[in-house]
LOGU-492334 format. One line per 4 residues: number of its first residue (from 1); for each residue x, y, z of N, C-alpha, C. Coordinates in steps of 0.02 Angstrom, whole numbers. Layout:
NUM = X Y Z X Y Z X Y Z | ...;
//
This chain:
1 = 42 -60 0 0 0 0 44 63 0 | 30 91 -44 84 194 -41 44 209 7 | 101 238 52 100 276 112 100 330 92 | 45 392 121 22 451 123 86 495 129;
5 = 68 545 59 151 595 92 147 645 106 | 179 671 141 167 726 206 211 776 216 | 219 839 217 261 892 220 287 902 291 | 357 906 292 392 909 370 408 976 378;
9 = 394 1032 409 429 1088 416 490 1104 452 | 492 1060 505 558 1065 573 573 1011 582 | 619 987 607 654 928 651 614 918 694 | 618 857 716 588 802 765 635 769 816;
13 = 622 741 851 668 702 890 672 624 873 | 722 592 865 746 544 839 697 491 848 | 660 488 908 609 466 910 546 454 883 | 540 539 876 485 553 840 491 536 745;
17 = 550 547 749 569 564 651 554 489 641 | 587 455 685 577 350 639 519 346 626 | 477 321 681 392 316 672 358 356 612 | 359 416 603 329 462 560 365 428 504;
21 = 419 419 496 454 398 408 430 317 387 | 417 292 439 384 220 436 321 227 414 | 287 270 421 231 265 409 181 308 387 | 227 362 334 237 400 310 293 412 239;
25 = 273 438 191 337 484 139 327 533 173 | 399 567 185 393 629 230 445 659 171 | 430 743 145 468 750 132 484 838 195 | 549 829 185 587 884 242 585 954 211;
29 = 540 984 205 547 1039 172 630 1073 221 | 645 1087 296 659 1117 310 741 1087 290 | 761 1036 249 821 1030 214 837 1044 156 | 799 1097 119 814 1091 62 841 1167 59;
33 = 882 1197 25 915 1237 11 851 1277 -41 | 788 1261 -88 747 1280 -129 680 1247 -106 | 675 1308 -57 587 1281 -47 556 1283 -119 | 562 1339 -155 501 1347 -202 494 1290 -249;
37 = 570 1247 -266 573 1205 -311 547 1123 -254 | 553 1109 -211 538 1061 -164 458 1077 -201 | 440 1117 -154 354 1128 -172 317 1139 -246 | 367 1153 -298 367 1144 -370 357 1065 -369;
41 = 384 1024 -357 401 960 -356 353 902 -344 | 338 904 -258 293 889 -229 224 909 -177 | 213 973 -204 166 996 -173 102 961 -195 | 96 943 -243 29 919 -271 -11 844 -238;
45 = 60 819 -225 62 748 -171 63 742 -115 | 72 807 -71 59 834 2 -7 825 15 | -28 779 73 -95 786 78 -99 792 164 | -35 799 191 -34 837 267 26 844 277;
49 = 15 921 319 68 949 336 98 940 417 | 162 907 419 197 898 510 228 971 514 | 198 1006 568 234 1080 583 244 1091 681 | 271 1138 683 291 1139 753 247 1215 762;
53 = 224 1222 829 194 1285 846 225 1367 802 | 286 1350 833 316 1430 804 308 1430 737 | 334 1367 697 323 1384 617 245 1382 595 | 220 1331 625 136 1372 566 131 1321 503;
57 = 92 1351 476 98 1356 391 57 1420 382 | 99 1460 331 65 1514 294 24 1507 239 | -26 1543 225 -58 1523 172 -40 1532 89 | 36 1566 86 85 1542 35 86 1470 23;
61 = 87 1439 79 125 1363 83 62 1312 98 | 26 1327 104 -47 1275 114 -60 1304 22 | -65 1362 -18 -95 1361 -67 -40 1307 -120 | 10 1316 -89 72 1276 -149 51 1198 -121;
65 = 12 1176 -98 -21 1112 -81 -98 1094 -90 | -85 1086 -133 -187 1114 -174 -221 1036 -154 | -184 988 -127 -224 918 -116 -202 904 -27 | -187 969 1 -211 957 69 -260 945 98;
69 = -254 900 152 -320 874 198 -304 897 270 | -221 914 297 -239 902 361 -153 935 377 | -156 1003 451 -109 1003 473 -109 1005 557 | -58 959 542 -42 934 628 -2 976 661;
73 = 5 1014 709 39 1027 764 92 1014 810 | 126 1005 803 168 995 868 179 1049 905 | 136 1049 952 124 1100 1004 65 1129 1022 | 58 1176 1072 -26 1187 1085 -19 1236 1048;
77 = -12 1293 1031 10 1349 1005 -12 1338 916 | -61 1372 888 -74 1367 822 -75 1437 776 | -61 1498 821 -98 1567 781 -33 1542 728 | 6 1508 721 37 1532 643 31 1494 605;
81 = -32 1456 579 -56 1432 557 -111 1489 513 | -121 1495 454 -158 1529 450 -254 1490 422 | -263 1484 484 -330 1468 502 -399 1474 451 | -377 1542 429 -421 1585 364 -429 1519 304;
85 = -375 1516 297 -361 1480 233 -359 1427 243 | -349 1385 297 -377 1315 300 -461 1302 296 | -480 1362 337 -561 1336 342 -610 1372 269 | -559 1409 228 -583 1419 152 -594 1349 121;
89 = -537 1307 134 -510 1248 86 -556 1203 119 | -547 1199 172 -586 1134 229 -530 1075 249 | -475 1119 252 -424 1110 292 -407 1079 340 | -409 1039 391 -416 1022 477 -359 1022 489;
93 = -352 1057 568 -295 1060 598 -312 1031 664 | -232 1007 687 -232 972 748 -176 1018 788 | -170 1007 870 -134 1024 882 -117 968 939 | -49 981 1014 -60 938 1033 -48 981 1119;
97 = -126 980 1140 -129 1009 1204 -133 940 1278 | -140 963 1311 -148 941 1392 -91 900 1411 | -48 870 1344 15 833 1359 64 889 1389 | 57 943 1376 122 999 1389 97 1026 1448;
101 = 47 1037 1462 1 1073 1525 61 1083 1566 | 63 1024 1619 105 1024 1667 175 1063 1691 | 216 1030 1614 287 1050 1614 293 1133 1605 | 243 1147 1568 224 1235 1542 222 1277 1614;
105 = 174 1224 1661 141 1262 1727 215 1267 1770 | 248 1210 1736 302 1205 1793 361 1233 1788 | 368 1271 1705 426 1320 1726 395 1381 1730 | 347 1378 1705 323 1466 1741 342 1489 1797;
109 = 307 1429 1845 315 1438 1925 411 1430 1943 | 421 1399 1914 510 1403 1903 522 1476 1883 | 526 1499 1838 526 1557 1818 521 1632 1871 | 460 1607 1908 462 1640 1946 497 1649 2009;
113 = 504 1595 2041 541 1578 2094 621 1611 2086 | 655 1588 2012 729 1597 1994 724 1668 1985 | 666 1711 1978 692 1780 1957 677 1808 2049 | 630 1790 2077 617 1836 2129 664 1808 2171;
117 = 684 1752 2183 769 1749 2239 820 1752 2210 | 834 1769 2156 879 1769 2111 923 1713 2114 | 915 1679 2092 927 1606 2094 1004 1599 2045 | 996 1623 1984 1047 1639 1948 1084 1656 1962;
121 = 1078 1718 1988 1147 1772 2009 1181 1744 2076 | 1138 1707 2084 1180 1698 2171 1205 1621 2140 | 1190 1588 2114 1234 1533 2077 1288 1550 2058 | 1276 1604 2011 1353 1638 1996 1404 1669 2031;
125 = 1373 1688 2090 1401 1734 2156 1430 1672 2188 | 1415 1629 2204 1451 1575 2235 1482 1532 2204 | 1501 1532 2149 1534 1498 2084 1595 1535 2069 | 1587 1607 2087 1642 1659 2038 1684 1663 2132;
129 = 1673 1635 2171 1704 1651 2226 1702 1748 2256 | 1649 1753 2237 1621 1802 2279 1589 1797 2333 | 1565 1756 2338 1537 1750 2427 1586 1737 2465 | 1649 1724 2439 1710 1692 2512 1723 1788 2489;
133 = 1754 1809 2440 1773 1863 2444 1740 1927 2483 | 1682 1926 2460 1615 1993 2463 1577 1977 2520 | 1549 1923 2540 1497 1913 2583 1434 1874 2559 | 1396 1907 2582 1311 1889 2560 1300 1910 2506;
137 = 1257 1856 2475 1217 1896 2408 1171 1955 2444 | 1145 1995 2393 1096 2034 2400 1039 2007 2415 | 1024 2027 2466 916 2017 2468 893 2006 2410 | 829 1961 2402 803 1955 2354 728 1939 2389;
141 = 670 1948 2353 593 1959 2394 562 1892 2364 | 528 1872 2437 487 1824 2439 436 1804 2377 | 424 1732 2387 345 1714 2353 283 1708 2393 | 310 1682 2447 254 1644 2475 214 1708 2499;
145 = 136 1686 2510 105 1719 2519 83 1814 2490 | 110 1800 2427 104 1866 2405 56 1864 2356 | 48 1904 2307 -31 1905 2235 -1 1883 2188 | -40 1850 2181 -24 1843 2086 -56 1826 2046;
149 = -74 1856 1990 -126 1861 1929 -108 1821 1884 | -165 1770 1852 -144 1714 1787 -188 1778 1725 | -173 1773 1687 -193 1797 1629 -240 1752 1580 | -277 1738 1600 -290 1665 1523 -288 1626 1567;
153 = -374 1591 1606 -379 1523 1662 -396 1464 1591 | -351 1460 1560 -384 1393 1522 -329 1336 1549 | -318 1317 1525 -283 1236 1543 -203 1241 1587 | -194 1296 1527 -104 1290 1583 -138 1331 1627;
157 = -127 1406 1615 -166 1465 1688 -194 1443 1748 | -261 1382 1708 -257 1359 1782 -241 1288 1828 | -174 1265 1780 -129 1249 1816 -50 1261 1848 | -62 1322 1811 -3 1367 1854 -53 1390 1943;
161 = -104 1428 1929 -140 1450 1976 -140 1379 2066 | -159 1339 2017 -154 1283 2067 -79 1252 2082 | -42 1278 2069 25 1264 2105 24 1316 2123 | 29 1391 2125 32 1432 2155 5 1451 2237;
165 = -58 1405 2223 -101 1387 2263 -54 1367 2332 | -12 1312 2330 33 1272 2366 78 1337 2390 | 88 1392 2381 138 1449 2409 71 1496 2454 | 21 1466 2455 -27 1526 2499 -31 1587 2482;
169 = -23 1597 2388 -18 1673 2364 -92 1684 2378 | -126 1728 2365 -172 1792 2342 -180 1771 2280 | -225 1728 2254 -256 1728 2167 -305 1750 2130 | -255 1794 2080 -345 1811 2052 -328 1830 1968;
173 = -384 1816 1933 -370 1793 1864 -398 1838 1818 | -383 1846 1756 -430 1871 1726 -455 1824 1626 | -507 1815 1616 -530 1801 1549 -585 1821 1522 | -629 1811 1471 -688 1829 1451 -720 1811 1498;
177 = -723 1761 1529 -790 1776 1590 -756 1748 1681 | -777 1732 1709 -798 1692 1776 -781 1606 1772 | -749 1560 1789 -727 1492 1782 -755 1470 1839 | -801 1418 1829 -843 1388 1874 -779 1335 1895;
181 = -744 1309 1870 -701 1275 1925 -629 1304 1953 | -654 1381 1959 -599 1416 1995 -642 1457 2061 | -692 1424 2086 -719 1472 2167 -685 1480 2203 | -607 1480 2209 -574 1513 2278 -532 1549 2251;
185 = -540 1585 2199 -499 1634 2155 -531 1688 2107 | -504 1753 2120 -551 1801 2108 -530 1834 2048 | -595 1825 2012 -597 1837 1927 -591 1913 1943 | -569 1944 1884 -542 2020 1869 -568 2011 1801;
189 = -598 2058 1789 -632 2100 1709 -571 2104 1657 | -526 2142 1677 -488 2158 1638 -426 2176 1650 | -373 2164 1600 -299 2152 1640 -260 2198 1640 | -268 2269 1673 -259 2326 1680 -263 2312 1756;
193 = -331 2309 1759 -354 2307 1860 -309 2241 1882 | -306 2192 1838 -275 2130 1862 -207 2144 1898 | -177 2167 1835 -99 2193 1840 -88 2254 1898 | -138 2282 1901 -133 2336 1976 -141 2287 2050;
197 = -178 2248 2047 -196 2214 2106 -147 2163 2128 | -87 2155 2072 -41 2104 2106 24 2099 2082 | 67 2054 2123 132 2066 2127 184 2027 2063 | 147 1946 2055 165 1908 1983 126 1907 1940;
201 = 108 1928 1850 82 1922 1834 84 1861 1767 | 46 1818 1769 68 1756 1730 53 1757 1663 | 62 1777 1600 13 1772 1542 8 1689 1503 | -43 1671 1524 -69 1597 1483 -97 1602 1437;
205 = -112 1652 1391 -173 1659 1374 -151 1638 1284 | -199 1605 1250 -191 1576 1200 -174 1626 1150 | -148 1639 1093 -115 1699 1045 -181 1696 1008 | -214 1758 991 -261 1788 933 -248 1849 911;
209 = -295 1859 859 -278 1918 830 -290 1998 897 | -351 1963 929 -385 1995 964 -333 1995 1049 | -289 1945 1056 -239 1952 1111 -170 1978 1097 | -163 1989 1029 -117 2035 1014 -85 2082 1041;
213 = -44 2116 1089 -5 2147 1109 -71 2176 1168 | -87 2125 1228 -136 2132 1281 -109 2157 1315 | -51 2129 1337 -1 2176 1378 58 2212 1349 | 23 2281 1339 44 2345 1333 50 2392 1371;
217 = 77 2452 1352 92 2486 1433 67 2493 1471 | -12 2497 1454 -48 2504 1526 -36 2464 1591 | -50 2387 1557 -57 2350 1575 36 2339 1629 | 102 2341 1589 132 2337 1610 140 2410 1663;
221 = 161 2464 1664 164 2514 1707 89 2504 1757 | 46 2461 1771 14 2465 1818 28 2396 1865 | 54 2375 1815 86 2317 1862 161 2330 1897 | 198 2383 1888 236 2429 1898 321 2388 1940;
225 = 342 2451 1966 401 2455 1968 426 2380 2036 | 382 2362 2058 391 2314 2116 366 2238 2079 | 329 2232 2022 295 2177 1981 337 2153 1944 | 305 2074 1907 359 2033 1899 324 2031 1840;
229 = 345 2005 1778 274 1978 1716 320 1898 1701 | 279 1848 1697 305 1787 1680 276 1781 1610 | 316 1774 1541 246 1771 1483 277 1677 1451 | 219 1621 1483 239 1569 1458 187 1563 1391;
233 = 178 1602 1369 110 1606 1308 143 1602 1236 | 146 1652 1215 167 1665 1148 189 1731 1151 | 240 1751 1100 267 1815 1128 213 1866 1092 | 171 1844 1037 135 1898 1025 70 1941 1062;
237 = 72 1909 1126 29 1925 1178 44 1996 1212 | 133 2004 1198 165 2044 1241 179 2100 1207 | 178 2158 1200 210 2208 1171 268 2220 1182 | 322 2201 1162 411 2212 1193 434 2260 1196;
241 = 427 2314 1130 442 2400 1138 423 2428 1198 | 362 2383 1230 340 2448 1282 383 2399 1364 | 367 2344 1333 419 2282 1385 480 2321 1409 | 518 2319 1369 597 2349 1341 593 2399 1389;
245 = 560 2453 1369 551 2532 1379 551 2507 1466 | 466 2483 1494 465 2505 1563 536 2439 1613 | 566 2388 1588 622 2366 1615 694 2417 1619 | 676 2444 1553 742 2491 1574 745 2556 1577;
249 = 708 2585 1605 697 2618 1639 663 2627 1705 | 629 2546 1740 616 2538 1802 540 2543 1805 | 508 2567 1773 418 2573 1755 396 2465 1788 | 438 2440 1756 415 2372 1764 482 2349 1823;
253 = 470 2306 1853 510 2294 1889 565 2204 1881 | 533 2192 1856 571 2133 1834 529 2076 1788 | 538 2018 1738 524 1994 1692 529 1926 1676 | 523 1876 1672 533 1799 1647 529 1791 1590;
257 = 541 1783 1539 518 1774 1467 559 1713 1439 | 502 1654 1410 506 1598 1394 497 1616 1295 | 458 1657 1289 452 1679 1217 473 1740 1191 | 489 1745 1116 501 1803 1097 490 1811 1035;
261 = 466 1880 1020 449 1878 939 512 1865 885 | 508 1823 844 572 1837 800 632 1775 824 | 591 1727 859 658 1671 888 666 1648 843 | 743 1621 846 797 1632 913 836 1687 891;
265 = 809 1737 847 849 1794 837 803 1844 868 | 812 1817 951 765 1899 967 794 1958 985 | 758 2011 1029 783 2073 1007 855 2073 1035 | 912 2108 1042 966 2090 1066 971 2142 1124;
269 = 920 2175 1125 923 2223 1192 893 2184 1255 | 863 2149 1236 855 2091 1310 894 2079 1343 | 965 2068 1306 1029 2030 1345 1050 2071 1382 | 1032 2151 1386 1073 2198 1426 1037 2221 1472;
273 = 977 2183 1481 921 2217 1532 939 2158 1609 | 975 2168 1643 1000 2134 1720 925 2126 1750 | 874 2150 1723 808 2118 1762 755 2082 1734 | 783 2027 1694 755 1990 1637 789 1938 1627;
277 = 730 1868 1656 758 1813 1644 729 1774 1588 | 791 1766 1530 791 1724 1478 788 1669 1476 | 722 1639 1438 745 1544 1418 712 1531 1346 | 745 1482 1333 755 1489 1256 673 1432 1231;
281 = 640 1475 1248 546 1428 1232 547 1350 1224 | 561 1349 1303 576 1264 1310 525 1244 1375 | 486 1282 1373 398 1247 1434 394 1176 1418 | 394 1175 1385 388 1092 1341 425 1060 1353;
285 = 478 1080 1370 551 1019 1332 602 982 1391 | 533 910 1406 559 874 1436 533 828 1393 | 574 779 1416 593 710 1366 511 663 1395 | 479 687 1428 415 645 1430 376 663 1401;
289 = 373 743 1410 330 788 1365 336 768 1299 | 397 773 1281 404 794 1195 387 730 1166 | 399 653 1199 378 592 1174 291 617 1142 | 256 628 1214 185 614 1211 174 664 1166;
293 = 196 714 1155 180 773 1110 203 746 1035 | 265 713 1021 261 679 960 214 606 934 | 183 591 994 142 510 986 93 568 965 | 57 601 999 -16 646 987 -24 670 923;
297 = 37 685 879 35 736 828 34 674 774 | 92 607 782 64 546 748 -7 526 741 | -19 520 817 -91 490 793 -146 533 777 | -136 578 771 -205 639 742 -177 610 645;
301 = -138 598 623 -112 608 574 -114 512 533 | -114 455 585 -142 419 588 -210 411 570 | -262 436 617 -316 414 621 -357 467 568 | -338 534 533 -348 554 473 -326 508 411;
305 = -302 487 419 -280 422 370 -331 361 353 | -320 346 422 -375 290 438 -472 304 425 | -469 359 423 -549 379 391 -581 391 475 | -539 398 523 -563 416 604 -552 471 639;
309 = -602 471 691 -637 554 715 -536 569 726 | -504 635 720 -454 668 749 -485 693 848 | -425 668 842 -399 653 931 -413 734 957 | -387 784 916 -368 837 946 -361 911 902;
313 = -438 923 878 -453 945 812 -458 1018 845 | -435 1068 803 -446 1141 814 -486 1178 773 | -488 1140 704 -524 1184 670 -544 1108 613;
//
């Protein structure tokens, strides 16, 4: 029987790449030195596309595939996908959520912890033999029991919220409405008041056109010079010009950032901001995670094959 052939945009893990080539023609777009001639070639025989959150498919690259049925995900994250143009065509996309939940919730709350005791710097302070030389690190301010705002209570948000829970913070959230399985945590309208009322602010919140740069200055300068912003979301949630601006100059008080627009060539003024902790958009990237996240994105891609309901359909 010919095996279905399928457009690869990124690398996989060695794991993931065997299975998919077994059971699959995969071709690698992301090795070829001539996309246009690859997709000259075999676009016509593409009938699903393997992509990773950050890359997407644009609707350049779904139209140079005129006998598509189906693009899979690897990752929860889909805005770069362009959505429009799949559901013109009748397109289906998958992505692969609740496998990442956890690990996402769990460097946030990492995230936070390493920036507010400074976890880093005093690694380095006791590494560079400054503490036998100098003394004490500098003070650095508590978690426990202080506020902190999730941005977006859907799946990770509110499982960041519920570990947070375990530090006896102050929680309170904000989304389009009220979450019936969040009653001991207090919904906020809008994330202006959110960001005034507390000390960490978490952004979970899924990327749309309509969450597009949510946190902007308001939002950041009211969360102000003593506030932290953790953004484990997508970086297009965040406005960075105004990011940039209130970190260095003190308007914002310190930062976590797991995403960035433009990775891994992001802005290069990050690196000089001492109150901004960098990680290179790895919520995901543990070796249990990334298995189940590559089985999920197989079998949505599987069972479209097989003529069966998709596991984990977005559109």
């Amino acid at each position: 029987m010919t095996k279905p052939e399928i457009l690869q945009l990124g690398p996989y893990p060695a794991w993931d790449q065997e299975p998919l080539d077994a059971a699959f023609t995969v071709h690698r777009l992301f090795e070829t030195d001539d996309r246009a001639a690859m997709l000259a070639d075999v676009g016509d025989r593409i009938r699903a596309i393997a992509t990773r959150g950050e890359l997407g498919a644009s609707r350049a690259l779904i139209e140079a595939c005129p006998n598509l049925e189906l693009i899979s995900v690897y990752g929860v994250g889909y805005d770069a996908v362009d959505l429009a143009a799949c559901r013109e065509r009748g397109i289906q996309v998958t992505n692969t959520p609740d496998v990442l939940t956890g690990d996402v919730a769990d460097l946030g709350v990492a995230m936070m912890l390493a920036q507010s005791r400074g976890i880093i710097g005093a690694e380095t302070w006791a590494r560079s033999g400054k503490w036998a030389a100098e003394g004490l690190y500098p003070l650095k301010r508590r978690v426990f029991g202080r506020r902190a705002g999730v941005l977006g209570l859907g799946r990770i948000g509110f499982e960041v919220a519920r570990r947070l829970a375990g530090f006896d913070m102050q929680i309170s959230y904000s989304d389009i409405a009220p979450k019936s399985y969040a009653p001991d945590w207090t919904f906020v309208e809008d994330a202006v008041t959110l960001a005034r009322d507390v000390d960490f602010l978490f952004v979970t919140l899924a990327a749309s056109a309509a969450t597009r740069h949510i946190v902007g200055r308001d939002v950041i300068e009211a969360l102000g010079p003593e506030g932290m912003l953790i953004n484990i979301s997508r970086a297009s949630n965040i406005d960075e010009e105004a990011l940039i601006a209130a970190l260095a100059d003190g308007r914002l008080g310190s930062a976590a950032l797991d995403v960035f627009e433009g990775e891994p060539n992001f802005d290069p003024r990050f690196r000089d901001l001492p109150n901004v902790l960098l990680q290179p958009h790895h919520a995901s990237g543990t070796i249990e995670t990334r298995k189940a996240m590559g089985q999920l994105l197989r079998d949505n891609l599987t069972a479209h094959f097989a003529g069966s309901p998709l596991l984990t359909p977005v559109v």
